[in-house]
C-alpha positions in Angstrom: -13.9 5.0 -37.9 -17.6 6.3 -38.8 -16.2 8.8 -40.9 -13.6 7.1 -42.7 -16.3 4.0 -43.6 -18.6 6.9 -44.9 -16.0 8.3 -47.2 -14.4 5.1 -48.1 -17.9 3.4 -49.2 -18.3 6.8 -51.3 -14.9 6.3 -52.9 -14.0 9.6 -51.7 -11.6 10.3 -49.0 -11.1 14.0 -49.1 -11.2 16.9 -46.9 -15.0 17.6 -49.2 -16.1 14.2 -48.3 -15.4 14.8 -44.1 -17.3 18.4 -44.3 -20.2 16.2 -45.7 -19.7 13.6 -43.3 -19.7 16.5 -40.5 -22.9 17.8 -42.1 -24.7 14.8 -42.0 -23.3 12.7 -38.9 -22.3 16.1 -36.4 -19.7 15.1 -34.5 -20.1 16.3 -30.8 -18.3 19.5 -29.6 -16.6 18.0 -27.2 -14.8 15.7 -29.2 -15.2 17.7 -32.5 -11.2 19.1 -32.8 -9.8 15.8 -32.1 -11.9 14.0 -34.4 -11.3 16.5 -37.4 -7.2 16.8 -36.8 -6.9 12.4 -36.6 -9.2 12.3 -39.9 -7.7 14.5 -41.7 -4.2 13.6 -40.8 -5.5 10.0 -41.5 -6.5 11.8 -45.2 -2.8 13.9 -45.8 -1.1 10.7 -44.6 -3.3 8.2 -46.6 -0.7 7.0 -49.2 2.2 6.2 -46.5 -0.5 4.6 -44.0 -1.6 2.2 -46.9 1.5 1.4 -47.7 2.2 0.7 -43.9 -0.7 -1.5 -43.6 0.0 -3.6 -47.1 4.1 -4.1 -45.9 3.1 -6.1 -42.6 -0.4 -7.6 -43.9 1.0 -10.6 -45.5 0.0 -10.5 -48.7 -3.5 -8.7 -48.3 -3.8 -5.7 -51.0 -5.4 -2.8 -48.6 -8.2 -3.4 -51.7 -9.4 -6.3 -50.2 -9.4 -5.6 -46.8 -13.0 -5.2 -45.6 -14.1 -1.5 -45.2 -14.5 -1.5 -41.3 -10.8 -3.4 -40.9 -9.4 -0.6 -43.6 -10.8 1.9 -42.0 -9.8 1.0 -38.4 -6.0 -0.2 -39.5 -5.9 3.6 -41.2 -6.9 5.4 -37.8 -4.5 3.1 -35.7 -1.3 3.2 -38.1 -2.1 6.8 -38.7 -1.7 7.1 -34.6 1.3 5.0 -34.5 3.3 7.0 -36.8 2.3 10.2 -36.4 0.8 10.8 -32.8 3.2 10.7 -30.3 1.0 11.5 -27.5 -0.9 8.7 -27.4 0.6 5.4 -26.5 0.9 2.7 -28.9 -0.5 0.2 -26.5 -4.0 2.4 -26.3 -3.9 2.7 -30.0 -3.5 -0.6 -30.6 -6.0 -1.8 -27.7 -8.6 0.9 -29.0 -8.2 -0.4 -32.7 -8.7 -4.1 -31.7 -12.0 -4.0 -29.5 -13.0 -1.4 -32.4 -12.9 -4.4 -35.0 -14.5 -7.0 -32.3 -17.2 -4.6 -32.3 -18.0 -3.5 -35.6 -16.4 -6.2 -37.7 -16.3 -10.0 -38.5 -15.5 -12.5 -36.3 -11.5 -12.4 -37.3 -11.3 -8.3 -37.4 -9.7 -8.0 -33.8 -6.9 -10.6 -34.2 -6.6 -9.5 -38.3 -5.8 -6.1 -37.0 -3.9 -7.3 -33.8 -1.7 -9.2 -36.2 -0.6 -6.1 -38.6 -0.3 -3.4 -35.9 1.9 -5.6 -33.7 3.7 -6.3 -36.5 3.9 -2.4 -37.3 5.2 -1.6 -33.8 7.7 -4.6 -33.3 8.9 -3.0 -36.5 8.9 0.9 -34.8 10.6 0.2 -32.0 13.7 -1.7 -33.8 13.5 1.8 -35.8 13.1 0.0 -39.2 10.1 1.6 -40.5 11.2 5.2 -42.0 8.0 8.1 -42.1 7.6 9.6 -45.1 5.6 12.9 -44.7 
């Protein structure tokens, strides 16, 4: 979420703006790979994430969001759609006590709200990936 925040505050989400982030903030080894394939995937997937989030976020432009919810929904949505080795419940779990954490008082249920929403939506197969 670190990372994402970083590049988003910057105006730059890009593969340049993560080795910077790396070369600042090192990530630790043990966690390194993991952290490098979900950011980037959150990066090559960015436009159909956003467009994720902004369908079930009633009317909030992902422009408006505040950084640390963005940032959050993008990592959470990216794992919903695209990691099928984690379970949706941890994702969604994960994201929520994520945005309690490091966000405003209404983060956890703001972000509760749009990833339920997300995976009610999933599991009656109505929401189509576009890679």
């Amino acid at each position: 979420m670190q990372a994402l925040f970083f590049m988003d505050l910057n105006h730059s989400v890009s593969i340049k703006a993560l080795n910077l982030y790396c070369e600042t903030f090192t990530p630790s080894p043990g966690i390194y790979s993991f952290f490098t394939e979900l950011i980037q995937g959150v990066i090559s997937h960015m436009k159909t994430i956003d467009s994720a989030i902004e369908q079930f976020s009633n009317n909030w432009k992902i422009s408006r969001m505040a950084g640390v919810d963005r940032s959050i929904l993008r990592i959470a949505v990216y794992e919903l759609l695209y990691c099928n080795d984690i379970p949706t419940k941890v994702s969604i779990n994960e994201a929520i006590d994520i945005g309690k954490k490091f966000g405003t008082r209404e983060s956890g249920a703001f972000i509760n709200g749009i990833l339920d929403s997300i995976r009610i939506n999933m599991d009656e197969n109505k929401i189509r990936i576009e890679s």
